[in-house]
Each structure stands twice: as C-alpha cells, then as structure tokens.
N, C-alpha and C positions, 0 to 999 in steps of 0.2 A: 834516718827517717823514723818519726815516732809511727806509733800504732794508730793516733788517730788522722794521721795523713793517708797510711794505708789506705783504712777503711774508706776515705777521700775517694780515692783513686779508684779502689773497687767498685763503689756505688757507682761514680762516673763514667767508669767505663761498662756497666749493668745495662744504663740509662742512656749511653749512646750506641750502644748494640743494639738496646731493645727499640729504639725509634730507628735504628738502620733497616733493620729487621722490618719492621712496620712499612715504611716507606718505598721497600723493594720488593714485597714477595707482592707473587701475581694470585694468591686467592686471596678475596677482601675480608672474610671470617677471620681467618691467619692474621691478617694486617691489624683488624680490631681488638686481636687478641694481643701482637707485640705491644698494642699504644697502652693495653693495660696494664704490662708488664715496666715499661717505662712509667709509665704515673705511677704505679707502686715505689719505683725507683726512687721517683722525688719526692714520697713521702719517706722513704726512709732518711734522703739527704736532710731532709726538715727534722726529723730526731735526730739525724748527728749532731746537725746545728743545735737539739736542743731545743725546740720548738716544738715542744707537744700540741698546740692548739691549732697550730696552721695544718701539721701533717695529719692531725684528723679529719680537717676538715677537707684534704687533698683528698684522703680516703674515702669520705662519706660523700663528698660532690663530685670529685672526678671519675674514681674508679665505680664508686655507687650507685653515680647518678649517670653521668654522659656517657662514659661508657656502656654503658647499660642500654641505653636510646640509643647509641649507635649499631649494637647488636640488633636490638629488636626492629632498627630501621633495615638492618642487614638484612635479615628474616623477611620485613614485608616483601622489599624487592623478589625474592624467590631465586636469590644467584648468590647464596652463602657458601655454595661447593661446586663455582662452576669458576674457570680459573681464568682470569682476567686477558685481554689479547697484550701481547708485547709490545711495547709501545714504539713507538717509532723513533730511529737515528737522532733527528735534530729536536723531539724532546728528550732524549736524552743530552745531549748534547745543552741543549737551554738549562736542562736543570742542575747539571755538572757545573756550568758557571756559575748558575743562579747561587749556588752552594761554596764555592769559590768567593765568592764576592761577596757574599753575608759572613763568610770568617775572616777575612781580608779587614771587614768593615769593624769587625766587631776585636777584633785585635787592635785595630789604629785606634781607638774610640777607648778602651781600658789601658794603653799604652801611653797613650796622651794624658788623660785623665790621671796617671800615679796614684793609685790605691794605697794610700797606707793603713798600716794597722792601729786599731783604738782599742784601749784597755776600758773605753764606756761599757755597763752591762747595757743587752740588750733590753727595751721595751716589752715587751709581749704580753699584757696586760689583758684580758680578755674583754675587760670592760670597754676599753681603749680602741682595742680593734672592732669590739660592737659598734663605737658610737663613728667611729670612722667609716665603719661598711655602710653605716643607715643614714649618715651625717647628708645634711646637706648642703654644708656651709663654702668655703672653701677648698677645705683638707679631705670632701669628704666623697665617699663613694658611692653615691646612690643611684646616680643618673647611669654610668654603667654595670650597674649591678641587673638595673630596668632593664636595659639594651642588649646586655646578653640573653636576660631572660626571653626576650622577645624575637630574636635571632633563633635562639633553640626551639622556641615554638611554632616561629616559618620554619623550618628546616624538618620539625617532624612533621607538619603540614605537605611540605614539597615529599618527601619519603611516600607519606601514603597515598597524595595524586599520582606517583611515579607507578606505587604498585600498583594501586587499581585500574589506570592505564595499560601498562603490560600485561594484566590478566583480563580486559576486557578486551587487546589484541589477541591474547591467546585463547579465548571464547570465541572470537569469531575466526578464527582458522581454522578450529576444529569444527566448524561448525558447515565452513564451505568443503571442507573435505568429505563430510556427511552428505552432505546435499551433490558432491560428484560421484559421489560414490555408494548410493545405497544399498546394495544389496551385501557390504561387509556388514553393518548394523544388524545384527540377528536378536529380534525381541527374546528377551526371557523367557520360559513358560514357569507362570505364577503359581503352579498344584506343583512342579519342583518333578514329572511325571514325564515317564520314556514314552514318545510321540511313535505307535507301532504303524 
C-alpha cells in the first residue's frame, strides 16, 4: 500500500468519525462543532486530490461561512449547553435503516457503474469553474447557487423567529411568577444606604 493511499484512508476515516460524531452526541454546540471538523476533513480530501481551489473554497464557504450561521443560530436559540433529550427506540430504529439502505444503495449504484481509472489530467481551471458557477446555460450553475442562497436566508429567518419566540415565552413566565408572588420582588434602595 503506497503512502498516498494511506493518507486516503486516514482523511476518510477523520471525516467519517467526525460526521458519526456530529450525528450522535446529544449537546447541539458538540454536534456543530464535529460537522466542522468533518468539512475540514473534505477540504483536506480536496488537497490530496490536488485541488487547491475547490478545497479553499470548502474552507472559506463551508467551514467559514455555514458553519458559522449554524453556531450563531445555536447561540440565538439560548440551548448551546443544554443536552438534547434521548430520542426515542423507533427513531432510532428508522434511522439505523434509513443508513443501512443509503450504503446498500450507494454500493449497488458504484458497483454497477465499474469505475475505471483514467490517465486524463484533471480540469480545474478557475476560469472554468467561474463561468460554470455563474453559467447560465446548460452546464451551468446558477439557478442552484440562488436556491441555496435563499434556503440559508429562510433558515436564519426561522432561527431568529424561534428565538424570539422562546424568549418572549420566557418573559412571560417570569413575569406570572411576579405577579403570584409579590412580595419575593424586593425593590433596590437607589442611595445604595442601610434602611435603620
């Protein structure tokens, strides 16, 4: 086995720790932090491959940017260190297959298909993948370049109705607890002066 198959294996198995990782632990901070350990991951995969422009741009848009919005959406909710509930038997259960049957699917799918190897150099033109990303032609990628954009900006939309919903629930419990209970409420004295 040479040394750059190694490294193969190492990355891969980095980057499928780090999304195990992500996908099972019950605080959601934790969880947003493995997904950025795994996207570092695939940017590394992308320099092995030799791909400096893709795995920058892995770096500067995924771990830079989404993840990023996914913390600070963490953050709005106000339950970045509070530890998620256990989830129930038969989602487990659903998602054990769900997982099952996406490897299943994706093994018969590259198995059939016969990968072979090509001595073509790769493409990786920057000009090329420019006019690809902004194209609008056939080959080209603009319509979902839009579409995510606008997916991320419902999504940090629904984040901050979420928070401000749960902190104008928890304005007003505190507020009925006040009003059952007046006499814990002890006003300040504003001169800051021992009442004889």
């Amino acid at each position: 086995m040479s040394a750059s198959a190694i490294i193969f294996y190492i990355i891969s198995v980095f980057i499928l720790g780090a999304g195990i990782l992500s996908v099972t632990t019950r605080k959601i901070f934790r969880a947003a932090i493995w997904l950025l350990f795994s996207l570092i991951g695939i940017a590394g995969l992308y320099f092995w491959m030799d791909v400096q422009f893709i795995a920058a741009v892995q770096i500067i848009v995924y771990v830079g940017g989404i993840v990023v919005l996914i913390i600070f959406s963490i953050f709005l909710t106000q339950k970045s260190g509070e530890q998620m509930p256990k989830p129930p038997m038969s989602r487990v259960i659903a998602a054990t297959l769900a997982v099952l049957f996406g490897f299943s699917f994706a093994y018969t799918l590259i198995y059939q298909y016969g990968f072979q190897s090509s001595n073509q150099p790769f493409n990786y033109d920057v000009n090329a993948i420019g006019t690809k990303m902004l194209g609008t032609g056939d080959d080209g990628f603009s319509l979902p370049f839009e579409v995510v954009s606008i997916l991320l900006l419902a999504a940090m939309i629904g984040c901050i109705v979420i928070a401000m919903r749960a902190k104008s629930t928890e304005s007003l419990k505190s507020l009925k607890s006040i009003e059952s209970n007046p006499l814990t409420v002890q006003p300040a004295n504003p001169l800051n002066q021992e009442v004889k």
